[in-house]
DRENZARO-290044 format. One record per residue (C-alpha): residue in three letters; x negated, y, z. Coordinates in steps of 0.001 Angstrom, whole numbers, plus 524288, in hexadecimal, padded with zeros to 5 digits. Each point is the difference from the previous one (the first is absolute). Example, Ala and Ser with C-alpha at 12.3 -4.5 7.8 and 13.67 -1.06 7.14 Angstrom:
Ala7CFF47EE6C81E78;Ser7FAA680D707FD6C;
% end
This chain:
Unk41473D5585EFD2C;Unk80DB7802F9800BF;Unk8048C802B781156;Unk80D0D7FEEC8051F;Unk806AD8062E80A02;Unk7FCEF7F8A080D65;Unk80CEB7FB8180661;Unk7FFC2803AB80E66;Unk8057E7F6E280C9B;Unk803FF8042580C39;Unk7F5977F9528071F;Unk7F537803627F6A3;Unk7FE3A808427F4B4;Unk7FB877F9547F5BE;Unk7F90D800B37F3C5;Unk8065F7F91E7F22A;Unk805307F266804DB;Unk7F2FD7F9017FB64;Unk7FC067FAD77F6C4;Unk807947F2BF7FDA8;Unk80AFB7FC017F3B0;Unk805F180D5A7FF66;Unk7FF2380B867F7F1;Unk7EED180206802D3;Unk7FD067F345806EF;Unk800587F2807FD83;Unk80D357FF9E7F565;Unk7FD14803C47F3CA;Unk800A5810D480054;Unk80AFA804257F7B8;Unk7F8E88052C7F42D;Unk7FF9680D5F7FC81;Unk80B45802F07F61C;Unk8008D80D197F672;Unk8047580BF5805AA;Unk80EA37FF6280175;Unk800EB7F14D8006E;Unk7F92F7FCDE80D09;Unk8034A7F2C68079F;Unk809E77FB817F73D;Unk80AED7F73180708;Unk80B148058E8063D;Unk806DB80DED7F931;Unk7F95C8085B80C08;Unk7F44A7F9C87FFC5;Unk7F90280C1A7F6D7;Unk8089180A2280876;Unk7F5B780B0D801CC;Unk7F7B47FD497F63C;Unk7FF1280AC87F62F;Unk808FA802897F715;Unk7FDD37FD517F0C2;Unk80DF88044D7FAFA;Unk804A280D928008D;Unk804F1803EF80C93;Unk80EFC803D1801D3;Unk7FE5880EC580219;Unk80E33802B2803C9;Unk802FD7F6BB80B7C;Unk7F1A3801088050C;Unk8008D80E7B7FFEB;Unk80E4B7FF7380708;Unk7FA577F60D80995;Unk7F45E8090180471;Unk806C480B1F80169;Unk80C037F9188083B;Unk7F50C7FE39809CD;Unk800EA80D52801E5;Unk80D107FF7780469;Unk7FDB97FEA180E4F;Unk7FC6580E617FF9D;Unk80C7A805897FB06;Unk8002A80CA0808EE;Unk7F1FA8030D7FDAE;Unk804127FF6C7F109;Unk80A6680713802C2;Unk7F93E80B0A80553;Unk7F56E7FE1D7F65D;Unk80A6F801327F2F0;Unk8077A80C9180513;Unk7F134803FF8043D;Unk7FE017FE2A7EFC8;Unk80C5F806197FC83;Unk7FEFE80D31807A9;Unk7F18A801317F9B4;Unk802DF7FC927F34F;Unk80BA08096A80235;Unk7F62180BDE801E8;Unk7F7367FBC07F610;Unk80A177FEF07F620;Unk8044880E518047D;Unk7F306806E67FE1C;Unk7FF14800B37F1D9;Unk80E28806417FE7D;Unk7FD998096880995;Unk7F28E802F97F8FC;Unk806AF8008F7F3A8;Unk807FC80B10807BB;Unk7F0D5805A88030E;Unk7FF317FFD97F225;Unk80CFC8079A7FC6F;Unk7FCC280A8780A5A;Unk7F1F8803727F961;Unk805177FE3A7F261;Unk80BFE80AC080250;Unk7F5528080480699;Unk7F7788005A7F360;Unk80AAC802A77F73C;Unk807FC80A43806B9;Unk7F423807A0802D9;Unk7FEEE801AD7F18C;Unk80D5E803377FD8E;Unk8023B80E3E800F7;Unk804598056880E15;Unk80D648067E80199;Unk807B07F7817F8C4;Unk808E67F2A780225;Unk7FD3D7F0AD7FC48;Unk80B81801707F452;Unk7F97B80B9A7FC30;Unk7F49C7FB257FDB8;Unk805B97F21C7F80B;Unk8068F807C07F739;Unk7F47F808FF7FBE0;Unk7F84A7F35F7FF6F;Unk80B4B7F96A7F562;Unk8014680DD87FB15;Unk7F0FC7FF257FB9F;Unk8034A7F1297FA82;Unk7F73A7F86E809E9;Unk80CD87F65680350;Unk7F8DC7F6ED8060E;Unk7FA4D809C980B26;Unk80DBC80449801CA;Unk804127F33B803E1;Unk7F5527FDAA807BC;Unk8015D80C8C806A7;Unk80E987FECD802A5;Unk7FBF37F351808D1;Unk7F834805A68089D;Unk802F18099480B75;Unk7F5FA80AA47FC53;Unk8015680EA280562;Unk7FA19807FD7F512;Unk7F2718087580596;Unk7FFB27F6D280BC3;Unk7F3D97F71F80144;Unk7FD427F34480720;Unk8096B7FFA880D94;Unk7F3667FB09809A0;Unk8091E7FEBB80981;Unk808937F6B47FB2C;Unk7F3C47F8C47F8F3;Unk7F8737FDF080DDC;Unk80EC07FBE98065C;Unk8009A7F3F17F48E;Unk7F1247FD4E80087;Unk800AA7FD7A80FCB;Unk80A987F7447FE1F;Unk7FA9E7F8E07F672;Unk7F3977FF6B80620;Unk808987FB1780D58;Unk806EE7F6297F766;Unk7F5047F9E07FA4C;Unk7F91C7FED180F53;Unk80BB17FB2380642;Unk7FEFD7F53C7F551;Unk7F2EF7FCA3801B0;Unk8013A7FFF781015;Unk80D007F59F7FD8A;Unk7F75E7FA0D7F52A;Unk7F5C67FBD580A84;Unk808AD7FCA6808C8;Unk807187F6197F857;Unk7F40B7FB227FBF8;Unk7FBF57FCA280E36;Unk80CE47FAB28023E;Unk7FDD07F7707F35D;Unk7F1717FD2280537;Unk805CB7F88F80CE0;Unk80A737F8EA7FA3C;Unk7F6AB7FA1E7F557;Unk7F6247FCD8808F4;Unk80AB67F96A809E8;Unk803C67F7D07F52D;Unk7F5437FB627FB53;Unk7FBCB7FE2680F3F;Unk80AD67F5557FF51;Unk7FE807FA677F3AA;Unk7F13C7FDA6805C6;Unk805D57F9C080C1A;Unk8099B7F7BF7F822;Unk7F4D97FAC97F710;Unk7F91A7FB5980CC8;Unk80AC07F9FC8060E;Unk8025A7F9EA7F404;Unk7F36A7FA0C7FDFA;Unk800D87F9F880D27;Unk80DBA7F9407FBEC;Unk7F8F27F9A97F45E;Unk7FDD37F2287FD8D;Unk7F1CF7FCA17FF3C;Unk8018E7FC817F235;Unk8030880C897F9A1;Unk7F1F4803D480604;Unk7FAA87F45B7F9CD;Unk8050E805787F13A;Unk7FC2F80C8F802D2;Unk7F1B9805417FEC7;Unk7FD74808FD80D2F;Unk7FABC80B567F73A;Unk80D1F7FF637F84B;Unk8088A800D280DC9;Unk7F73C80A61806A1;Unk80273808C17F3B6;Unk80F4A7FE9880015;Unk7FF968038380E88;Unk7F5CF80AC380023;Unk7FD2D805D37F1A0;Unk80D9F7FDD37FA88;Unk806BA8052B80CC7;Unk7F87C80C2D80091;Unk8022D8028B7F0F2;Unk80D5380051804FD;Unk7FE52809E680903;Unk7F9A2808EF7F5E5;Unk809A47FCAF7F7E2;Unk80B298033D80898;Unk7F9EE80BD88063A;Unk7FCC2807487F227;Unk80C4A7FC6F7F7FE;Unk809D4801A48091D;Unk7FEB980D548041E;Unk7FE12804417F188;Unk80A927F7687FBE5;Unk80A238071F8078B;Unk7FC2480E627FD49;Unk7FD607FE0A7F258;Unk80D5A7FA377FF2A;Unk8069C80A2780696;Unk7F81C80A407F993;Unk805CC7FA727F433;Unk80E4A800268031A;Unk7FE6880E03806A4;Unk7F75B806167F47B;Unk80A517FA067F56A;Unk80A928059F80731;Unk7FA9880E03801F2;Unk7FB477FDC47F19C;Unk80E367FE217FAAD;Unk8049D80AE080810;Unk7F7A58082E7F945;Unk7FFA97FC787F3C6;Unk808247F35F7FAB3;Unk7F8D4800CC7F1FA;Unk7F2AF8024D80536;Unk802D77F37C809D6;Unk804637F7827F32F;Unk7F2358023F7F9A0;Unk7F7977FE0380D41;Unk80A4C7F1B6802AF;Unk7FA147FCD57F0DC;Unk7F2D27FCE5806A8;Unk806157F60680A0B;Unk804CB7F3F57F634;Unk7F231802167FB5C;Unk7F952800F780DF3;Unk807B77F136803D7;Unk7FCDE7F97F7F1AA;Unk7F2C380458801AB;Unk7FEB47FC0B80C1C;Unk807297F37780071;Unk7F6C67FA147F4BD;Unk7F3458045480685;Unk804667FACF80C52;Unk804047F3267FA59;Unk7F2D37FDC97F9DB;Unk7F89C8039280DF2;Unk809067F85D80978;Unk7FA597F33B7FB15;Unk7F099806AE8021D;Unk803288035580EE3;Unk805957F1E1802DF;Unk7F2AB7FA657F981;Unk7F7D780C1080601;Unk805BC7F8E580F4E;Unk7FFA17F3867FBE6;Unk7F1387FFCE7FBBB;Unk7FDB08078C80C89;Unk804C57F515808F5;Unk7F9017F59A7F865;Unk7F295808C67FF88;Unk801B0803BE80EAA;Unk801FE7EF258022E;Unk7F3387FE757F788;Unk7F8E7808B3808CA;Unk8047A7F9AC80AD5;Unk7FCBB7F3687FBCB;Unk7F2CB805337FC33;Unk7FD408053580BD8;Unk804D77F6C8809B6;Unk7F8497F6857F8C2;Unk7F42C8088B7FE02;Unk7F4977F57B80656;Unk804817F7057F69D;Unk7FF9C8072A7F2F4;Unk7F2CC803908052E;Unk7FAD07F03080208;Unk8052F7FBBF7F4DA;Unk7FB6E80C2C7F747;Unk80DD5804137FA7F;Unk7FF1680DE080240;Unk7FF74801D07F060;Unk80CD47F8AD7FD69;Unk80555807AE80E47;Unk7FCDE80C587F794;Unk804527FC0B7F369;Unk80DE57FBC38048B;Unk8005680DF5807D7;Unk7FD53805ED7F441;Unk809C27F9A17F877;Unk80A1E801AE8094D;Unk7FE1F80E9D80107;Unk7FF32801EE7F368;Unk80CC37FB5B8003B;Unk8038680900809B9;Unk7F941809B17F81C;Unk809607FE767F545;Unk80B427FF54805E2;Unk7FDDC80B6E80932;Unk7FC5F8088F7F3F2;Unk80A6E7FC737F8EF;Unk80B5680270808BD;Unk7F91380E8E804FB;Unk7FDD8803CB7F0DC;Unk80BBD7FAEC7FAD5;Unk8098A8062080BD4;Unk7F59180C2A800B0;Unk805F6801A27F09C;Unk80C7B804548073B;Unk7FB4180CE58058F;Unk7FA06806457F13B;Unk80BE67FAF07F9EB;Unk8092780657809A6;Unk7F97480D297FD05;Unk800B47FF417F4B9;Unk80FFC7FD747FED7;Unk7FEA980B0D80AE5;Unk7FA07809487F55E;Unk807657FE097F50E;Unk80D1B803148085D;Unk7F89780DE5806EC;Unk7FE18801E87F11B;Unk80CD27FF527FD96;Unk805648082F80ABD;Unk7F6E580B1A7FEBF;Unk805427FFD27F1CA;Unk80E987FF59801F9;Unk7FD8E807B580BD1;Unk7FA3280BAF7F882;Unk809E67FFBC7F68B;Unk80CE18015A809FA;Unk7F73280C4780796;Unk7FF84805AA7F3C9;Unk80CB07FE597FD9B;Unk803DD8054580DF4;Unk807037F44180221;Unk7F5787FE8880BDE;Unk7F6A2806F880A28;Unk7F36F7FFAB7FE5C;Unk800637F93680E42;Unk8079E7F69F7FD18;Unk7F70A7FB327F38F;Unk7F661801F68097B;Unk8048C7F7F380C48;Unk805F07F5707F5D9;Unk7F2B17FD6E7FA83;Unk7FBA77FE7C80C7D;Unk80A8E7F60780369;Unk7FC987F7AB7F328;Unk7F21E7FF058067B;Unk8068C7FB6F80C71;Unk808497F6E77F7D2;Unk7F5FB7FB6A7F9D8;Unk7F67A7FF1680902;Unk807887F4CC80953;Unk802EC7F85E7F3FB;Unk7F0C87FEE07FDDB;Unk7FEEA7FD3A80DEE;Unk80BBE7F5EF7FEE1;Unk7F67A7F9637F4AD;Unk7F373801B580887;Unk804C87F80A80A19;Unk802FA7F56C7F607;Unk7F40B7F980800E0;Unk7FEEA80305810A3;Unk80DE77F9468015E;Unk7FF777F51C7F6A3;Unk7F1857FC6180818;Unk804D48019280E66;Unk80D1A7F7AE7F82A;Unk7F5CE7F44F7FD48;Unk7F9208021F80C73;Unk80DE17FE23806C6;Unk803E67F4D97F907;Unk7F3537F835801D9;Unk8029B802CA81145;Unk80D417FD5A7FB72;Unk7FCB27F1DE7FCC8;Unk7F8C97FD3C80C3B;Unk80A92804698060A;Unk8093E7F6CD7F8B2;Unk7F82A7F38F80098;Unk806117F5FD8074E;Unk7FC587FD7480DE0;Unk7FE957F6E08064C;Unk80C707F82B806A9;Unk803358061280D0B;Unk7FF6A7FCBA80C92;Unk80E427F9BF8040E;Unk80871806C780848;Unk800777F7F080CFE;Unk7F1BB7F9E27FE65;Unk7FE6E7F2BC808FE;Unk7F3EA7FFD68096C;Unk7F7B57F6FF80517;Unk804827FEDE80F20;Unk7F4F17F59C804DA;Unk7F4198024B7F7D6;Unk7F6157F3E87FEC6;Unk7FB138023D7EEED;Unk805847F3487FBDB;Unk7FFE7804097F0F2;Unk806CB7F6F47F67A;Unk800DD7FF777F385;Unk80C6B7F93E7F92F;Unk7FEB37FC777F036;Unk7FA0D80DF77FC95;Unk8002A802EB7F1AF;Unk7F99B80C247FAC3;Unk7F922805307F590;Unk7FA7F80DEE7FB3A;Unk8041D7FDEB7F1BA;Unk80CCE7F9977FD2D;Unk7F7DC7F59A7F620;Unk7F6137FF5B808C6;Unk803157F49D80AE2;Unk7F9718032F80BA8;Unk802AD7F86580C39;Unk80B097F6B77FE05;Unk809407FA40808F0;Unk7F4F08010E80AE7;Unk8024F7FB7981031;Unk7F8A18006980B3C;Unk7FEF2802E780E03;Unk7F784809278082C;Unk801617FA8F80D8D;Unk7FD9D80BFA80B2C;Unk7F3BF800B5803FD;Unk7F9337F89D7F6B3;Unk7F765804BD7F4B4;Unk800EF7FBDD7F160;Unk7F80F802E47F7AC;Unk801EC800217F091;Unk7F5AA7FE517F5F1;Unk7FE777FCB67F1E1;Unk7FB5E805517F321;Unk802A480D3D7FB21;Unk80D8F802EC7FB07;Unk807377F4FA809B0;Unk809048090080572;Unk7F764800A580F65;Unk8023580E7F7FFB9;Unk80DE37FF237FB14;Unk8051A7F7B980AEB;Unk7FBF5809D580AD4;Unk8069280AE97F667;Unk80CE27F8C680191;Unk7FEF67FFC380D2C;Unk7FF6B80E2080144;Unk8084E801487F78B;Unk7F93A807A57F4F1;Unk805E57FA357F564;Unk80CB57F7327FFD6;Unk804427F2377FF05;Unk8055C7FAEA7F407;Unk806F07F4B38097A;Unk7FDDE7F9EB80ADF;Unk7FE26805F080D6F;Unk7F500803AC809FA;Unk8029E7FFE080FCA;Unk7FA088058C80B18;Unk8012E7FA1F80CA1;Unk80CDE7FAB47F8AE;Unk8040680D217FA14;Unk8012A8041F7F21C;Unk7F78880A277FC70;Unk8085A8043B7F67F;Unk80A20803CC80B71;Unk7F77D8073C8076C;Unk7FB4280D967FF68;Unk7F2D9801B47F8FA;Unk7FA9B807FC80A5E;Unk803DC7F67E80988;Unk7F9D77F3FC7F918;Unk7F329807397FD1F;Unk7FF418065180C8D;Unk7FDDE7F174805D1;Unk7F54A7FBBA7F536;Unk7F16A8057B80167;Unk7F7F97FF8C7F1DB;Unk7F3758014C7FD1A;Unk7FB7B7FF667F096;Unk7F3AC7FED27F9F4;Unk800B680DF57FA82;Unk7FEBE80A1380966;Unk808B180B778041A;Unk7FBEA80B2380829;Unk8061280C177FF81;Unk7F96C80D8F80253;Unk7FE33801C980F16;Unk7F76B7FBC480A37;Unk7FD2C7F13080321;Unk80819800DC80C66;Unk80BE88047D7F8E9;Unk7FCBA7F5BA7F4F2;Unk8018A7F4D880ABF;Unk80A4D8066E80711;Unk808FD801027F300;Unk804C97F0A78044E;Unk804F68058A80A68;Unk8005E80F3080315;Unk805E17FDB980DC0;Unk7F2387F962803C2;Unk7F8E88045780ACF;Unk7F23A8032F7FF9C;Unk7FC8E7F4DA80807;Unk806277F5D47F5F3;Unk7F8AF8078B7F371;Unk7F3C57FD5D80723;Unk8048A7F182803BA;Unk804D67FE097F18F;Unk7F341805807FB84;Unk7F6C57F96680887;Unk806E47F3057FD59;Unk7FDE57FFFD7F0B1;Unk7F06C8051D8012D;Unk804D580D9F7FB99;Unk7F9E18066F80D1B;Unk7F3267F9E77FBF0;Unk7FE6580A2C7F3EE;Unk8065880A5B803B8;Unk7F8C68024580C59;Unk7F49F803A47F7B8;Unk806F380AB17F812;Unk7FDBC80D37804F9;Unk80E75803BF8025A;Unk804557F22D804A4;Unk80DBB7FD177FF32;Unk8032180CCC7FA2D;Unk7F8C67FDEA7F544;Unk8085A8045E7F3FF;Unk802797F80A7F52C;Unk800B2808187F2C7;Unk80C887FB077F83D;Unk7F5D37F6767F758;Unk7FB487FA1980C78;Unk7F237800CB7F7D9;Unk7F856805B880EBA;Unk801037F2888058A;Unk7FC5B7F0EF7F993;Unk809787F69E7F8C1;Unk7FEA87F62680B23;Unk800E780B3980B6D;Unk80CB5802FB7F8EE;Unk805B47F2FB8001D;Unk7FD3C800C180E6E;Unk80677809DE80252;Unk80CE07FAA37F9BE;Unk7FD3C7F3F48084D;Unk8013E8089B80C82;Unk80CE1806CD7FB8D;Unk806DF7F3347FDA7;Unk7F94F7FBE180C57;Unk8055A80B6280723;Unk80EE07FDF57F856;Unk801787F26780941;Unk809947FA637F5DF;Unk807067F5178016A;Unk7FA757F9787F13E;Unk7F362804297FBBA;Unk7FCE97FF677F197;Unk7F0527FF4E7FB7E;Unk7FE308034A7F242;Unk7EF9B7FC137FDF9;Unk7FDAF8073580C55;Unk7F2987FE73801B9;Unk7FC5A801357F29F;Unk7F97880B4D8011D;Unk7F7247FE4B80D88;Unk7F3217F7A87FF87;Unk7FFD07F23A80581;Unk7FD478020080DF5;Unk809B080A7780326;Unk8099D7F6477F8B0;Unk7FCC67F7658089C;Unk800D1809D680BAD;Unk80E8D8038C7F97B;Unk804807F0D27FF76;Unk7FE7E800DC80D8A;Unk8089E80D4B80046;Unk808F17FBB57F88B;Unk800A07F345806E7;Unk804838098080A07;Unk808BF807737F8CD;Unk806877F4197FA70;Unk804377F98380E5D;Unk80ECA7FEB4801E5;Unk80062804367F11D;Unk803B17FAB37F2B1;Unk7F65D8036F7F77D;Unk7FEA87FE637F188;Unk7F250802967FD23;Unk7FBE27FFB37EFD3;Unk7F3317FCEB7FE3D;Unk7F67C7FAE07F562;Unk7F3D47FE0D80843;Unk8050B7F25C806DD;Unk7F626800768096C;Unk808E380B4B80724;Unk80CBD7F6FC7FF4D;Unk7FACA7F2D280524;Unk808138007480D23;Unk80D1B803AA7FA8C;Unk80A487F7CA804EE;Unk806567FE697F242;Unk7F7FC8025D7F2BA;Unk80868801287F360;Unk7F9E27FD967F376;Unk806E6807A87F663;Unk7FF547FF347F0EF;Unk808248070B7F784;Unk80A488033A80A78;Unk8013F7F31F804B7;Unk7FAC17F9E780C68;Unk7F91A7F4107FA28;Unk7F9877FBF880E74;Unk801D18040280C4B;Unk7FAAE7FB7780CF3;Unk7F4B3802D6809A3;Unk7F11F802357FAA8;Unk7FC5D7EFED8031C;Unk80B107FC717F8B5;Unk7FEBC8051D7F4CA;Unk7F2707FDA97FE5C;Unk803A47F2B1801B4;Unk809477FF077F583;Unk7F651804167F743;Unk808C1807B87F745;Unk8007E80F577FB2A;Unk7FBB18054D80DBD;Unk7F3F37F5CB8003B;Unk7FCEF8055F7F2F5;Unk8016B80E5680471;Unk7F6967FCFF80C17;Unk7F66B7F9727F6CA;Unk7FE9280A307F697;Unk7FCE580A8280BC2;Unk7F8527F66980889;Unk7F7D97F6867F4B0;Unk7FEB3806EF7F464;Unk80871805E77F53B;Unk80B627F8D67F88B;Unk7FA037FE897F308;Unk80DCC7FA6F7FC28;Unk80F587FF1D806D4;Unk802E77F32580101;Unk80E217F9FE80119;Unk806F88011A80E31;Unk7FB0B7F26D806FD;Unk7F4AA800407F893;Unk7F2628042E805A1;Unk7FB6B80BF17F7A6;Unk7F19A7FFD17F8E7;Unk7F638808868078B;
% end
């Protein structure tokens, strides 16, 4: 049930190119290789698949990031935004430490007796052979019989208080700052990805399941985002916070700073080993995302079918499967990185443990304040504190990291090869289409068409028929130029089409597949999408000309009826019609019919023969077809089996060579082949 993306002319947008020996039609599809291995072939054939080895952290982290370099004021403003609040934060606790001192001297001088000096008082206190209240004493700028100093407490309080505001305010504001820039960036990364699918060659599409793609561009791209939006911003302050707490801390209190650093070699051990374990989870947790959001796709898209043929069981059971996978993967990397956080505390613990301890011992000793104890345990929680947040983000970095890396590849595949420089044009236009010795094939074992030539003369229409898998579809492919030659050469009108611009060459070709595409819009803009600078008068023309006015008159908002983006509100055959109308409307030079018909009953076919009769005047036209009842006045039939042209010639000739084409007609006009017989021989019926 697997789609692929629909590659889209100039003249008419298209659906898949059909259904004839390429990847989905009449060559043998490419199977379906493990994850990680897709297509085989070339090195960049699997680019974009997902990823079974363990992704390069380093390089893919620098790459995402350098894509924010465009920005560089904004993160300019938003780093010294960082700075100047981390500044204020990293102030308060000091100057509450000072809070601390005031209240503390209050206390104790208000119990010391009145009248009498700070040396008086330290030497009745070592007099009475309590040493280690002396020395704390003979720290601390007490008045004896004065209490608390209100004033000066509310003065430090308000400025703490303003301190910690102004840091919140700059806080939000570099946080908005941070907000656009992300989003910017990621706006471009989304427009990149587009552009860059549209410089694809047809068969990267062809390797890649359409679930798998839309996740890369959509799922994996907003992870990103997330990603990118929660780390950075935490990133910076906790590592400023850091360096601004450890330097405040060693100011204060270079001994008490060497037991809080103990906790940091411990903090990155832990860390690293946990996060080593889960990076492997979140590139299995994406990767079984894409491949479960391709099976639902699949599923979906194909959802009639699993219904006829009663397959909803094994639908569910391979869902199930697949997100159990997902299951297990997704718990694995958010328990295994959510081990981080617990751990963290705990290192955080044991080294607040450790400072209250030492802490207690050098107040005692009057070696220091009471406020400073104070404000440096409150610095080892802000020390410690961004280092858990440094580890938190582990598991949100290394998952927007794989994210990255799998829009990374898309971005990396090769593209196709582009358009030359000074492209040649055709001056006098007439479709004359030849093709000289044309080799290709999908698979590099897999011979295809081989050294194939022929000529399209302007104005005349050849058709090409044969047996599934003879390469009909292919040969209209290389004329658009959807895949490329392995050698030989195809001309238009006596032009290479490998010098000319692709826009240019598919701007003069009209194409109309057997599988439908209509986009989401009315049925006017539908037919107008061959050509947007249509008036209203040719719509209607186009329309009325291919039997589409005949049904839409009878819907109750005519021609602006709107199509949803399933086109499931109007019929298979009113579809096709539709298609029909926009090439129609196009007037291209070389019309291509993919099993046009194949969906409308017999006697609009008929109705359309005649249309397309029309259509086809003063036009080369390659029309595919397996119903040979639609091809029996083409000037030139070509018989083609196993990409060769085995007969050629017009309807009455080749029935009268009684070879593969007389055979084909038989089996659709007398009965069934029970048998294929030798070419030249007449086949059992």
């Amino acid at each position: 049930m697997s789609e692929r993306d629909e590659p889209r002319t100039a003249a008419v947008p298209s659906q898949k190119p059909g259904g004839d020996a390429q990847p989905g039609g009449d060559a043998p599809t490419p199977r379906r290789l493990p994850p990680g291995r897709q297509g085989g072939g070339p090195p960049w054939a699997g680019a974009g698949m997902p990823a079974e080895r363990s992704m390069n952290f380093g390089p893919s982290a620098r790459r995402l990031l350098g894509r924010l370099r465009p920005y560089r004021l904004h993160l300019g403003a938003i780093i010294t935004l960082a700075v100047v609040s981390v500044g204020f934060s990293v102030a308060g606790p000091k100057i509450l430490g000072h809070a601390t001192d005031l209240i503390f001297t209050g206390v104790i001088g208000r119990q010391l007796p009145a009248g009498t000096t700070a040396e008086q008082a330290v030497s009745a206190a070592r007099a009475s052979g309590n040493n280690s209240f002396a020395d704390m004493l003979a720290r601390m700028d007490v008045v004896p019989g004065v209490g608390i100093d209100f004033n000066a407490l509310s003065r430090v309080l308000l400025l703490a208080l303003g301190l910690y505001l102004a840091a919140s305010l700059l806080s939000w504001w570099q946080g908005w700052l941070l907000n656009g820039v992300v989003q910017r960036a990621v706006q471009r990364l989304r427009g990149e990805v587009e552009e860059k699918l549209n410089r694809l060659p047809l068969p990267y599409f062809d390797r890649q399941p359409r679930g798998e793609l839309l996740s890369r561009v959509t799922n994996d791209i907003d992870n990103i985002a997330t990603s990118l939006q929660q780390t950075l911003s935490q990133l910076l302050t906790s590592l400023l916070t850091v360096v601004g707490v450890l330097a405040v801390m060693f100011w204060i209190s270079p001994l008490l700073a060497l037991v809080a650093l103990i906790a940091v070699p411990l903090s990155v051990l832990v860390t690293q080993r946990i996060a080593k374990r889960s990076q492997k989870q979140f590139i299995a947790q994406w990767k079984h995302t894409g491949e479960l959001n391709g099976q639902i796709e699949e599923a979906y898209t194909g959802h009639e079918l699993v219904k006829v043929f009663g397959r909803q069981r094994e639908v569910e059971a391979a869902f199930a499967a697949k997100n159990d996978e997902l299951f297990r993967a997704s718990f694995g990397a958010q328990f295994i990185s959510g081990i981080i956080m617990p751990s963290m505390m705990f290192i955080g613990n044991l080294s607040y443990v450790a400072i209250a301890v030492v802490g207690g011992l050098r107040v005692a000793s009057g070696t220091m304040s009471l406020g400073d104890v104070q404000a440096f345990i409150q610095y080892s929680r802000q020390f410690t504190q961004p280092l858990t947040q440094l580890a938190s983000m582990a598991n949100l970095l290394q998952s927007g990291v794989a994210s990255a890396e799998r829009v990374f590849a898309v971005l990396d595949a090769d593209e196709q090869t582009p358009d030359p420089v000074e492209p040649a044009r055709v001056t006098d236009p007439h479709g004359r289409v030849e093709f000289e010795h044309v080799s290709f094939r999908y698979e590099q074992d897999k011979p295809l068409i081989d050294d194939l030539s022929l000529v399209a003369e302007p104005g005349h229409t050849v058709a090409i028929v044969g047996p599934t898998g003879a390469g009909k579809t292919t040969l209209v492919n290389l004329v658009m130029r959807f895949y490329e030659l392995d050698a030989g050469r195809i001309t238009l009108d006596g032009v290479d089409i490998t010098t000319m611009r692709r826009d240019d060459l598919r701007g003069r070709v009209g194409m109309v597949l057997q599988d439908t595409w209509l986009f989401g819009g009315t049925i006017r803009d539908n037919i107008a999408y061959g050509r947007p600078d249509a008036t209203e008068e040719e719509i209607l023309a186009a329309a009325q000309a291919t039997f589409v006015d005949r049904f839409v008159r009878s819907l109750p908002d005519g021609y602006d009826t709107v199509i949803d983006e399933e086109g499931s509100n109007v019929s298979a055959g009113e579809k096709q019609l539709i298609t029909i109308a926009r090439a129609f409307l196009a007037e291209p030079s070389l019309l291509i019919l993919d099993e046009a018909t194949s969906s409308v009953d017999t006697r609009t076919e008929v109705l359309l023969q005649r249309a397309m009769a029309a259509l086809r005047s003063d036009r080369t036209s390659f029309v595919i077809a397996h119903r040979l009842s639609t091809i029996r006045d083409a000037d030139l039939i070509l018989m083609m089996e196993n990409g060769r042209i085995v007969e050629q010639g017009t309807h009455e000739q080749l029935l009268a060579t009684h070879g593969a084409y007389h055979r084909l007609y038989r089996s659709q006009f007398t009965g069934a082949v029970v048998d294929e017989e030798p070419v030249g021989q007449p086949a059992a019926v």
